[in-house]
Structures are given as structure tokens and as C-alpha cells.
PAKE-451584 format. One record per residue (C-alpha): residue number from 1; residue in three letters; z, y, x. Coordinates in steps of 0.02 Angstrom, whole numbers, plus 32768, in hexadecimal, padded with zeros to 4 digits. Layout:
REM residues N
REC pos code   zz   yy   xx
REC NUM  ala    Z    Y    X
...
END
This chain:
REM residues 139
REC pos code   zz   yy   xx
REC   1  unk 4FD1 CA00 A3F7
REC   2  unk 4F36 C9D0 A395
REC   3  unk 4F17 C906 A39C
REC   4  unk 4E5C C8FF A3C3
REC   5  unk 4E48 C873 A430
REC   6  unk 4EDF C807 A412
REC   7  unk 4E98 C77D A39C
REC   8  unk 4E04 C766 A3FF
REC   9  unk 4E77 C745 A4A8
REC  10  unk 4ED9 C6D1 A44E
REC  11  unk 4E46 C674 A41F
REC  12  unk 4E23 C664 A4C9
REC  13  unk 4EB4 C5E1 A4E2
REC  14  unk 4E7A C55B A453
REC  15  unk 4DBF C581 A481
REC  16  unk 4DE0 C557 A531
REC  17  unk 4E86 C4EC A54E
REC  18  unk 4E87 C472 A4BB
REC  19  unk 4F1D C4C3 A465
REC  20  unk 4F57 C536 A401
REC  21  unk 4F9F C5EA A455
REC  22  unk 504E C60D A44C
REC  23  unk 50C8 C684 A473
REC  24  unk 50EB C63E A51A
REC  25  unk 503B C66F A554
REC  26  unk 505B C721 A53D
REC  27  unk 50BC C7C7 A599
REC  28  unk 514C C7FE A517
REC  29  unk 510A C8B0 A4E2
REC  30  unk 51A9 C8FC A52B
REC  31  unk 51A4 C89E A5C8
REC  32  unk 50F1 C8BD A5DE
REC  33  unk 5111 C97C A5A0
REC  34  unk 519C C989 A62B
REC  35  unk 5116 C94D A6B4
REC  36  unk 509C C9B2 A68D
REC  37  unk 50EE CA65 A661
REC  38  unk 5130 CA59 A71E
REC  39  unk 505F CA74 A756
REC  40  unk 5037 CB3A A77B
REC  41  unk 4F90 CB08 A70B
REC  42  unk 4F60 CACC A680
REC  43  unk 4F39 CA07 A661
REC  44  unk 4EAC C9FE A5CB
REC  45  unk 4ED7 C9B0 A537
REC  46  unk 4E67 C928 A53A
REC  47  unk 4EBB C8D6 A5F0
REC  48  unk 4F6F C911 A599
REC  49  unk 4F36 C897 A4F7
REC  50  unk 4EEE C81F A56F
REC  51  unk 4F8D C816 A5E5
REC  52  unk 4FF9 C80F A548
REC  53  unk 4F9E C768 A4FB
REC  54  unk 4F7C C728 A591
REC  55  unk 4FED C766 A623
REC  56  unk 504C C6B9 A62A
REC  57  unk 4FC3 C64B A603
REC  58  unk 4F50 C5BF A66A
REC  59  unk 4EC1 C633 A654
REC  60  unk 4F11 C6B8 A6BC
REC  61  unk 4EC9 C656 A75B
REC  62  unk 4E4D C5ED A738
REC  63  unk 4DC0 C605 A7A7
REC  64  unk 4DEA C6B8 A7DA
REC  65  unk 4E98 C70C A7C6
REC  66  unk 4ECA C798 A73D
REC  67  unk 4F5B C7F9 A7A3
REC  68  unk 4FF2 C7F3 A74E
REC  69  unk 5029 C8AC A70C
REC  70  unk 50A4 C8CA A798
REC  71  unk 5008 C8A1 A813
REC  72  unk 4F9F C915 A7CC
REC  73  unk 4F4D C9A6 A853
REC  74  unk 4EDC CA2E A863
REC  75  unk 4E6A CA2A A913
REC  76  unk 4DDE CA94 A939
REC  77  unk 4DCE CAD1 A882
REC  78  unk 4DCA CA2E A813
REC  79  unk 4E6F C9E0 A7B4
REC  80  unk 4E7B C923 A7F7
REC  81  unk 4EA1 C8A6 A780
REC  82  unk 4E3C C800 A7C8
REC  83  unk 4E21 C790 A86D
REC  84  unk 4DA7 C6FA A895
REC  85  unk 4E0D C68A A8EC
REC  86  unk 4DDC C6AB A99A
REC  87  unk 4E16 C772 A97A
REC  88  unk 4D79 C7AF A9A1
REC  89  unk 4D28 C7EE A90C
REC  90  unk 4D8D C846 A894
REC  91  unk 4D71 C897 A7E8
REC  92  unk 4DA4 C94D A7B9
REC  93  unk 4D8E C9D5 A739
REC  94  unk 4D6D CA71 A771
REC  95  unk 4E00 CB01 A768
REC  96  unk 4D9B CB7A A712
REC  97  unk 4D8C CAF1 A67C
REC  98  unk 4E33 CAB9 A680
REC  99  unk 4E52 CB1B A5CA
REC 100  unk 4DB2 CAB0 A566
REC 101  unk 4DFB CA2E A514
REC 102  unk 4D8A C9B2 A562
REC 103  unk 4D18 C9DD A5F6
REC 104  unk 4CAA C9AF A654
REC 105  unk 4CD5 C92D A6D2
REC 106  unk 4CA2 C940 A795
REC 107  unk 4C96 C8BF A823
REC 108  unk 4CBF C8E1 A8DB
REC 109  unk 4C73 C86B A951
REC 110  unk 4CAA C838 AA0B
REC 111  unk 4C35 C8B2 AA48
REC 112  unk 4CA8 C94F A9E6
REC 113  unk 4C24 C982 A975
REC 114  unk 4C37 C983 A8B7
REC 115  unk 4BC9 C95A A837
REC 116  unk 4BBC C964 A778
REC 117  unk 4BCE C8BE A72D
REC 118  unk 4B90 C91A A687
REC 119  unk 4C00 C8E9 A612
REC 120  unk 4CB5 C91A A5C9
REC 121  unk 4D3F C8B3 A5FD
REC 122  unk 4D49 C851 A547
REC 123  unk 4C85 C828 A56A
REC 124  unk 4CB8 C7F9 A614
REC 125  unk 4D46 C784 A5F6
REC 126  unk 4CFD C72D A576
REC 127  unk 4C61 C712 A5CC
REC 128  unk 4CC4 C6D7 A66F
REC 129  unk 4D2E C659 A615
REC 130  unk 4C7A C612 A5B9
REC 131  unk 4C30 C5FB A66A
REC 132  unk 4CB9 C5B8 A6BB
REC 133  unk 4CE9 C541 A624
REC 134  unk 4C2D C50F A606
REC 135  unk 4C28 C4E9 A6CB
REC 136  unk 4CC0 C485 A6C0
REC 137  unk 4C76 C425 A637
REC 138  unk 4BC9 C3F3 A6A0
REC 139  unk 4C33 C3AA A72D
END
């Protein structure tokens, strides 16, 4: 499995929690590998990297909730990997994009519509955590 995203998620946990990552933030490969293989599709390899750095880590719910990779779920067409905490909006890739290695991400509303949020999911997680970390620092 190519390592495209892995340094960058690692970052994430010095950048945003004041210390350095470790291994206890991560998934084992072969644990996560085991979780994963046991889904009739395919998880892309950007939330597989993402899971691995960062599957036991903080970051996994702050503000909004990455699913762990036995939670994982396709409904109405889109993969589910993410939950605000009321469960009312979630955040999906679509099925038919499940084999890029990072697509697009897409937001369903409590009304049951999605919508684009126009960026991959490495745009999107970085760009979450620098919203909800500059927020936290305003308050």
C-alpha cells in the first residue's frame, strides 16, 4: 500500500495537540487490515492512511466523530465515515468513487439531501481540524 498521506496525518497530532504522534495514536496495519477486508467494498486509501495514524487518537472526535473501521456503512449510496455530534449531519463518499485514492467528500444534512463539500477528504480534514483548532483558540 502506497504511503501518500501518512506524514501529513501524523502531523496533524503535534500541529494540533501539543505533542508529538506516537504509535498509540494509530490502528496496527493488521488490525486495521482485518477490519476493513470484512467490508463487501472498498475503503479508499486516503480514510485507510487516515484511520491507521489516527484511528486511536483525540482527533478521532473532536468536534465531529470519524467512525471507527468496524462502524463504517454504506446508506443510500455514500460510504459513512463521520458524525456531528447531534447525528444529524453526516459525511460520505460516494460508492462509485470508493476506488480514487482520495475523493471527493459529501455532506448529508437533516433534511437527507447531499451536497458536495468540494474537496477530497485530505483537503477536508485538514481544513476541519484548522477551523475547529483556530475556533478553539478565539474562545
Amino acid at each position: 500500500m502506497p504511503n501518500m498521506f501518512l506524514d501529513k496525518f501524523r502531523g496533524l497530532v503535534p500541529k494540533h495537540l501539543d505533542r508529538e504522534w506516537t504509535e498509540d495514536d494509530a490502528i496496527a496495519s493488521p488490525i486495521l487490515d482485518a477490519e476493513l477486508t470484512r467490508y463487501d467494498f472498498d475503503v479508499p486509501l486516503v480514510l485507510r492512511e487516515f484511520l491507521h495514524c489516527l484511528g486511536n487518537s483525540e482527533l478521532m472526535e473532536i468536534y465531529n466523530f470519524f467512525w471507527d473501521p468496524d462502524e463504517l456503512e454504506v446508506d443510500g449510496g455514500y460510504l459513512l465515515f463521520l458524525e456531528d455530534e447531534e447525528e444529524t449531519t453526516y459525511w460520505g463518499f460516494r460508492v462509485q468513487d470508493l476506488d480514487v485514492p482520495d475523493p471527493i467528500v459529501w455532506r448529508r444534512n437533516p433534511n437527507g439531501r447531499w451536497h458536495s463539500e468540494e474537496g477530497t477528504f485530505s483537503e477536508f480534514v485538514f481544513d476541519m481540524f484548522e477551523w475547529v483548532f483556530e475556533e478553539d483558540e478565539d474562545e
